[in-house]
C-alpha positions as CSV (number, residue, x, y, z in Angstrom):
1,X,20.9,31.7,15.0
2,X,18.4,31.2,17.8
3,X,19.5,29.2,20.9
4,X,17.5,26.2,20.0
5,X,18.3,26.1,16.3
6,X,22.2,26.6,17.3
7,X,21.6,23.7,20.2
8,X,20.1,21.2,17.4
9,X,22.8,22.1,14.5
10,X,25.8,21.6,17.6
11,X,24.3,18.3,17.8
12,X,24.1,17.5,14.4
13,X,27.5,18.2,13.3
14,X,29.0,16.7,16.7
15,X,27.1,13.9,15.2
16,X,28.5,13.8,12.0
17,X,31.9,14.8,13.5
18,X,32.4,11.4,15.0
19,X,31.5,9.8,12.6
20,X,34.4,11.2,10.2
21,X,36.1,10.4,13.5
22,X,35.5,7.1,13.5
23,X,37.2,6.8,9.6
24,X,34.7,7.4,7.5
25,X,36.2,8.4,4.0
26,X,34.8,10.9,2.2
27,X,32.3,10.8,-0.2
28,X,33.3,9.7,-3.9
29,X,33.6,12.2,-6.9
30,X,30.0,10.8,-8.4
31,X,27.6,11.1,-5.2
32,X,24.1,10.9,-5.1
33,X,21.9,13.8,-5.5
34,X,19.0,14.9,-2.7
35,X,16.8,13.1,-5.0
36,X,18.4,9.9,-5.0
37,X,16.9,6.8,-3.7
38,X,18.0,5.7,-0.1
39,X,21.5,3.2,-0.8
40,X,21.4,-0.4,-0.7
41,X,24.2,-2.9,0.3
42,X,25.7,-4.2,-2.9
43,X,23.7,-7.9,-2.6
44,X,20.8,-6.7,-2.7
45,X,21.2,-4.3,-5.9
46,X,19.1,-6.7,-7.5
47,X,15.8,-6.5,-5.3
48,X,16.2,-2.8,-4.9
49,X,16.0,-2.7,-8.9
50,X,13.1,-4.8,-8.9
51,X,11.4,-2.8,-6.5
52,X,12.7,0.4,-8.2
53,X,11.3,-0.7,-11.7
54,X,7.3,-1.1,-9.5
55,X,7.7,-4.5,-9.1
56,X,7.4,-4.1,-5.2
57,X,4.8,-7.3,-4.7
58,X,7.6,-9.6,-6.5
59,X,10.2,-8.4,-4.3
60,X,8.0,-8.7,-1.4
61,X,7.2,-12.8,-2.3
62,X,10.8,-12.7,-2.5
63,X,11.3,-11.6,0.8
64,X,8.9,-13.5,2.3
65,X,9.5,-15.1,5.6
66,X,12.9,-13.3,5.9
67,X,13.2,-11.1,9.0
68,X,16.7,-10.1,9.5
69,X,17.4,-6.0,9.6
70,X,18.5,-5.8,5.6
71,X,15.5,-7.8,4.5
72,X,12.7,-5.9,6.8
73,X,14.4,-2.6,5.0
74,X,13.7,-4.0,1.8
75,X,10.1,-5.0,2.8
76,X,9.8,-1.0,3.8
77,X,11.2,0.0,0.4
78,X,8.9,-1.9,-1.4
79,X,5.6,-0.6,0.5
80,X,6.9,2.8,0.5
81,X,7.1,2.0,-3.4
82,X,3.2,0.7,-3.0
83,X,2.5,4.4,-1.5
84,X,3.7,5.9,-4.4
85,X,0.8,5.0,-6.4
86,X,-2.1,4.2,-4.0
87,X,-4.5,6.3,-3.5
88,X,-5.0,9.0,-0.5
89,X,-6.4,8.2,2.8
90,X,-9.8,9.0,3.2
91,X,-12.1,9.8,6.5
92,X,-13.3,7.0,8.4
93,X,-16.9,6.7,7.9
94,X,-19.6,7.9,10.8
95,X,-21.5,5.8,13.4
96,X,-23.8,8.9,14.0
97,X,-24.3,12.4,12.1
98,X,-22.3,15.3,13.2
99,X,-23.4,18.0,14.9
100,X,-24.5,21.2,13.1
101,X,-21.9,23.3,12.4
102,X,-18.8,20.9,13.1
103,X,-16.2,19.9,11.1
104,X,-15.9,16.7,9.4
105,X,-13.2,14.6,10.2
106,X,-9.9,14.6,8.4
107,X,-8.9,12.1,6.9
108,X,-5.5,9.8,8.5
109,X,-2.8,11.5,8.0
110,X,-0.9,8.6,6.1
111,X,-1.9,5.7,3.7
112,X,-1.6,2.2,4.7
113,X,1.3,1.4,2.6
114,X,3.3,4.3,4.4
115,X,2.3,3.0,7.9
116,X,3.6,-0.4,6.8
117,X,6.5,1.2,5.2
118,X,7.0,3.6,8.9
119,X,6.7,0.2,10.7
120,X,9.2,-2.3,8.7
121,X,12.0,0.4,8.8
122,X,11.5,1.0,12.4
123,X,11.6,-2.7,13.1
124,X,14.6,-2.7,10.9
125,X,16.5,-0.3,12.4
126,X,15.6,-1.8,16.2
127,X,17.3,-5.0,15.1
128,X,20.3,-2.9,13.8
129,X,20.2,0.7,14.8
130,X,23.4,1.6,12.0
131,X,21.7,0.5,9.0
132,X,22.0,4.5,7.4
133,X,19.8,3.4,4.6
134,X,16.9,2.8,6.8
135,X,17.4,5.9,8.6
136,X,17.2,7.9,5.6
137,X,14.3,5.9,4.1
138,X,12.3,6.5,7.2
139,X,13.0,10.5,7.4
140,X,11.9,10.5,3.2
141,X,8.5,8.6,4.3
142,X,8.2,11.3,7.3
143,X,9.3,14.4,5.5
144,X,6.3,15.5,3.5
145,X,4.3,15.0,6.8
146,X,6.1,17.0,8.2
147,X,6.2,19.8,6.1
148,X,2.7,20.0,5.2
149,X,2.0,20.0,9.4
150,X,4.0,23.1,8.9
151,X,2.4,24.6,6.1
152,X,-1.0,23.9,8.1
153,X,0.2,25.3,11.4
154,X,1.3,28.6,9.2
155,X,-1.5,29.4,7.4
156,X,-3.7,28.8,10.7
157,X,-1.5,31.6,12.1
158,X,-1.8,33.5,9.5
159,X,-5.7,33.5,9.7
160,X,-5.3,34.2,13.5
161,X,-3.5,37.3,12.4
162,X,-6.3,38.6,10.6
163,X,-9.1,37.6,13.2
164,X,-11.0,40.3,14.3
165,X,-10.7,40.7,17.8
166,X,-13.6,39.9,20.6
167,X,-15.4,39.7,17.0
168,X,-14.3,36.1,16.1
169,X,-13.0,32.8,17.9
170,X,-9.8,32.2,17.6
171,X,-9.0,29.6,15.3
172,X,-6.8,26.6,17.3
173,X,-3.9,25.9,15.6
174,X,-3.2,21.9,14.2
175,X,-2.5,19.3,16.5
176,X,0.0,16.2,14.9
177,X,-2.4,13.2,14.7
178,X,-1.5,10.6,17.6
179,X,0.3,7.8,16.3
180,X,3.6,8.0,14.4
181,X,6.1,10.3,15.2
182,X,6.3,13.3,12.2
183,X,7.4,15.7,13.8
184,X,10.4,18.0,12.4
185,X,12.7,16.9,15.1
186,X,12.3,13.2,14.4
187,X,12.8,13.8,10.6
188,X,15.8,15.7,10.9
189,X,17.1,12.9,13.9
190,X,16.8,10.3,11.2
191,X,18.4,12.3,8.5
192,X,21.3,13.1,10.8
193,X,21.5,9.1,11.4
194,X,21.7,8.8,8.3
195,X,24.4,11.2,7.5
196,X,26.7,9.4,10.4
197,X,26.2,6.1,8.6
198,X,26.7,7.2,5.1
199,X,29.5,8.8,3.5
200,X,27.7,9.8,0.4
201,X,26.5,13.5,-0.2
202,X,23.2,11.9,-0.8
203,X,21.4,12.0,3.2
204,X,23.1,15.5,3.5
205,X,21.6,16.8,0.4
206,X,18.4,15.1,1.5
207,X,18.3,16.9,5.3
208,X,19.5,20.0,3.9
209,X,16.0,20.0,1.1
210,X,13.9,19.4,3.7
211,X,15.1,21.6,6.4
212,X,14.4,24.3,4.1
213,X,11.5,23.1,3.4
214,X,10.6,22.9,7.2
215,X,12.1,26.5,8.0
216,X,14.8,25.3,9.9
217,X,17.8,27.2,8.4
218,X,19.9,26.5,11.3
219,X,20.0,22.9,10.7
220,X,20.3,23.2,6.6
221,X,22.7,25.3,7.6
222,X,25.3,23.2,9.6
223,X,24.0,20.9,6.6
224,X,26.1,23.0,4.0
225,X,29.0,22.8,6.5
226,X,28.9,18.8,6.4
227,X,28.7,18.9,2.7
228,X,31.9,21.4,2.2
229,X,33.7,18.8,4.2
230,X,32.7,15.4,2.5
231,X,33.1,17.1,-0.9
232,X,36.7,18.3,-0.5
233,X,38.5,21.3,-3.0
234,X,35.8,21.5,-5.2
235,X,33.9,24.6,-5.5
236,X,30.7,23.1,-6.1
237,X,29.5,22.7,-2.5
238,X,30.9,26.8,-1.7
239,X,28.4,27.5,-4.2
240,X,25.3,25.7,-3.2
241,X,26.6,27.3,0.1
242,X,26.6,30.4,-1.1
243,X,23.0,30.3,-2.8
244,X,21.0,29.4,0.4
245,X,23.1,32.3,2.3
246,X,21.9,34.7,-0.2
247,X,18.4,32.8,-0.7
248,X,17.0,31.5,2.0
249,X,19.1,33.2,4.7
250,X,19.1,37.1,3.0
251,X,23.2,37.1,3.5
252,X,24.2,38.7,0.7
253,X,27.8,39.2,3.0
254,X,28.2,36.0,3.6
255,X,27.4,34.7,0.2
256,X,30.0,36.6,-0.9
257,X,32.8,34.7,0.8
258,X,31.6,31.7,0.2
259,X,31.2,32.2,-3.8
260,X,34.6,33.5,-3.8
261,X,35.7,30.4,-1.7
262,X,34.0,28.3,-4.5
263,X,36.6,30.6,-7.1
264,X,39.9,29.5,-5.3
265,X,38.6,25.9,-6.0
266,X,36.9,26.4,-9.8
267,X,38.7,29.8,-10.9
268,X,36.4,29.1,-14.4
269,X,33.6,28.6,-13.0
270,X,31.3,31.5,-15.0
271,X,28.2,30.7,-13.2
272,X,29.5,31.2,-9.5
273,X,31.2,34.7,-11.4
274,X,28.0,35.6,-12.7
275,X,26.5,35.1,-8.7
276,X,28.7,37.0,-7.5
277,X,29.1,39.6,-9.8
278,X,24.8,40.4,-9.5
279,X,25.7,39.9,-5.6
280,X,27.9,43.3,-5.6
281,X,25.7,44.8,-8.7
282,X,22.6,44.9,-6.6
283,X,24.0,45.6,-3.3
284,X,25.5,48.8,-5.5
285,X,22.1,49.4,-6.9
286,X,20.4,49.2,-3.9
287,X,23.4,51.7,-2.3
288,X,23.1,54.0,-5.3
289,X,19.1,54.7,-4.9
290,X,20.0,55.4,-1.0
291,X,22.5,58.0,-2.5
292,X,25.2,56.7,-0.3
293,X,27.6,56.9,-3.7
294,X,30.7,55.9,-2.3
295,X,29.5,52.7,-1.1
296,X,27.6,51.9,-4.5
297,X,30.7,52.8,-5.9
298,X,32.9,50.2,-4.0
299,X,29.9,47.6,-5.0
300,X,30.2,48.7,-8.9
301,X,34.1,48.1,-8.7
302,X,33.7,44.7,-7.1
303,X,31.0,43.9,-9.5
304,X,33.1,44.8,-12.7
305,X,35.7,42.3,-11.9
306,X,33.5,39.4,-12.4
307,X,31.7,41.1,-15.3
308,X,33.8,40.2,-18.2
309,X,31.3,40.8,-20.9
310,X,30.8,44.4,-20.8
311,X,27.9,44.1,-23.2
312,X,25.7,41.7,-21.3
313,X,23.0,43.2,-19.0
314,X,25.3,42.7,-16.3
315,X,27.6,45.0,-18.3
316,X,25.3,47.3,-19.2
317,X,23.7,47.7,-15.9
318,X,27.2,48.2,-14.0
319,X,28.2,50.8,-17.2
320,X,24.9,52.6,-16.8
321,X,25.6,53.4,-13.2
322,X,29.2,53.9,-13.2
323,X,28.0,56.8,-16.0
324,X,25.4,58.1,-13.4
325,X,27.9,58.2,-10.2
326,X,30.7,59.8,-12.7
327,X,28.0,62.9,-13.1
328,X,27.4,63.1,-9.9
329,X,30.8,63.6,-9.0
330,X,30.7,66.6,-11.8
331,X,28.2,68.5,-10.4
């Protein structure tokens, strides 16, 4: 974990730490998903229907002339609704031609509706800087801004690395457009306000997507540790644990302990079996082809313990091998 990643994730889950401090409870059996739609108060289920259903101009007459923290969410909810379907930005038009060879301009970086959106929940949150929903409504309008500055500031690296040197300019890398904060740091601030203020497993699954999404494994990774603790013995979060170590992190070690963690909670859980019996099948596989037997074989023995169907690839695999490693030992 680099020291600036480990800084941020300390921060996040001190964060999050007093807030369970402060007596949260922990999130119910049915939470949200990472998809969900930011939470509501209970009086306003109604308008956040409404606005849900694309009905975001009668919920904004509604909530006309109303300016306390709740209703200015609302107003953001429904003109992030409006973004939804309006179309993109496009460049502002020119006074005077451009000069040969430049650029032209790029369009803004967001549509009216989102600026509105940006501004309402910012206003809201001003007037009442705990509102979670807000929070997390503002870091879901940030978030694709953010991760597409980071998809442009990778592949302009990636160009750089195949520039010919003294042959060709360098190619300057993106620069954020002036104006609203989208930067990753502000995104994943917002997310981790929302995770203090809401007990849910909805605004952790939320961070954690778009960490990934912005490369920063740190902070999806004290992510994972705040879900494991709001969704108590179940195995479900040990899993989804368990897949980013081996996926986005390349831990196959770690992924291991925490699919077997996921076991001691959901000992019939075949899919986190099957995980972690392909875990210790490949890890033998790949110890096998780099003839260090007796380690492949350790990996094969683990593997056939989670492998009840001997006549699944799995099976087949793991038999095919254990054959190979028994002739070897004959020779």
């Amino acid at each position: 974990m680099s020291l600036r990643g480990l800084r941020v994730a300390s921060a996040l889950l001190c964060v999050w730490g007093a807030a369970g401090c402060q007596g949260r409870s922990p999130a119910p059996e049915g939470g949200g998903s990472a998809s969900a739609a930011p939470a509501a108060p209970p009086a306003t289920d109604g308008l956040v229907a409404r606005i849900e259903k694309g009905d975001a101009d009668g919920a904004l007459a509604q909530l006309e002339g109303r300016g306390d923290p709740e209703a200015l969410y609302l107003q953001g909810r429904a003109w992030a609704k409006k973004a939804d379907s309006a179309p993109l930005p496009t460049p502002v038009p020119l006074l005077e031609p451009l000069p040969k060879g430049a650029p032209p301009p790029a369009p803004p970086e967001f549509k009216p509706e989102e600026q509105k959106a940006i501004e309402l929940y910012e206003r809201a949150i001003a007037a009442s800087p705990d509102l979670a929903a807000a929070h997390l409504a503002l870091a879901q309008v940030l978030a694709p801004h953010a991760v597409r500055f980071r998809e442009r500031e990778r592949d302009a690296q990636a160009r750089q690395a195949l520039r010919r040197p003294g042959r060709q300019a360098p190619e300057p890398l993106p620069t954020p457009e002036p104006g609203v904060d989208y930067s990753a740091d502000r995104v994943l601030r917002e997310y981790g306000l929302a995770v203090r203020g809401d007990p849910s497993r909805a605004p952790v699954e939320a961070m954690i997507a778009f960490a990934v999404k912005a490369g920063r494994l740190d902070e999806a990774d004290a992510g994972y540790q705040e879900l494991i603790r709001r969704l108590k013995e179940r195995g479900e979060p040990f899993t989804l644990y368990g897949d980013f170590l081996l996926q986005e992190k390349k831990d196959p070690a770690a992924a291991i302990e925490q699919y077997r963690q996921a076991l001691i909670w959901s000992p019939q859980d075949d899919v986190t079996r099957a995980k972690l019996a392909n875990v210790f099948l490949n890890r033998g596989v790949d110890f096998f082809n780099q003839q260090q037997y007796a380690s492949a074989e350790a990996q094969f023995a683990e593997a056939a313990k989670y492998i009840p169907d001997k006549n699944s690839p799995e099976g087949r695999l793991l038999a095919e091998h254990q054959a190979k490693l028994r002739e070897i030992r004959l020779r």
